[in-house]
N, C-alpha and C positions, 0 to 999 in steps of 0.2 A: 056391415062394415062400411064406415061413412070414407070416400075421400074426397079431396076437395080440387077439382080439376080449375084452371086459370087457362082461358078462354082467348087469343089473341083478337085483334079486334078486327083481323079478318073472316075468322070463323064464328063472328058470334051473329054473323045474321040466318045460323045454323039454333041458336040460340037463345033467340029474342032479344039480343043485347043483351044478355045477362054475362058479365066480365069470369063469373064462376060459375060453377055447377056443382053439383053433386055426385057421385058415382057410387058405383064398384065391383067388386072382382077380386078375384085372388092374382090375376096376373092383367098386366098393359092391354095383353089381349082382349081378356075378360072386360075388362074395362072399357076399351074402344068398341067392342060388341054392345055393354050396355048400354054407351052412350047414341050409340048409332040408333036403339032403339027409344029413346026420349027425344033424340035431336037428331033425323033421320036428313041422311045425307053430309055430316061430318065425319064418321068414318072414313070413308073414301078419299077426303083432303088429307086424311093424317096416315093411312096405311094403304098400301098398295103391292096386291101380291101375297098378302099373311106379313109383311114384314115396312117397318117405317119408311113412308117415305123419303125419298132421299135429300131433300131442302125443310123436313122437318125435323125441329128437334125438339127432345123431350127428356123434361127432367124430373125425377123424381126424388122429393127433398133437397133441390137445389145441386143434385148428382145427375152426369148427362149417363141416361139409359144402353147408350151405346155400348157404355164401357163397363156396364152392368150386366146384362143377361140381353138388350136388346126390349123386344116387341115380348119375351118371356118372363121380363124384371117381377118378381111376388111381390106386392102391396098389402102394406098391412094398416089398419084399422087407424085412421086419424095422417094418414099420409096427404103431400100433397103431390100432385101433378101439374106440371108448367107445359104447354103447349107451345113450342114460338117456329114461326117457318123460318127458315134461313133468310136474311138480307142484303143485296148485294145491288150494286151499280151506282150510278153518280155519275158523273161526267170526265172527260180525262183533261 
């Protein structure tokens, strides 16, 4: 089961600069598990606890996970996965 995970360009020095990746899994879990073991030490930027961080978000097919099943969302064969941290501040 191929998916195609979109890399921010904070966590890609988790992944040699490469913008995407590969993955899979039957569930986000599954997934963040695989990828932790190719690209060791970006799990822990994206989950914390079993369950998503809280200034990351994550979408699958352009749908925020949250509002899906969470860190349990099933993935199926030719999905994609969007990685993006929350962004916030500026000046007042």
């Amino acid at each position: 089961m191929a998916i195609e995970v979109r890399i921010p360009t904070i966590l890609r020095q988790y992944t040699d600069g490469q913008k995407a990746v590969e993955g899979q899994g039957e569930t986000l879990a599954d997934l963040f598990t695989a990828l932790e073991s190719a690209h060791p030490g970006i799990q822990a930027r994206i989950v914390e606890n079993g369950q998503l961080r809280r200034f990351v978000n994550v979408y699958l097919n352009d749908e925020d996970v949250r509002f899906v099943d969470g860190i349990n969302t099933k993935l199926a064969d030719g999905d994609t996965v969007t990685i993006l941290p929350a962004v916030a501040g500026g000046s007042a």
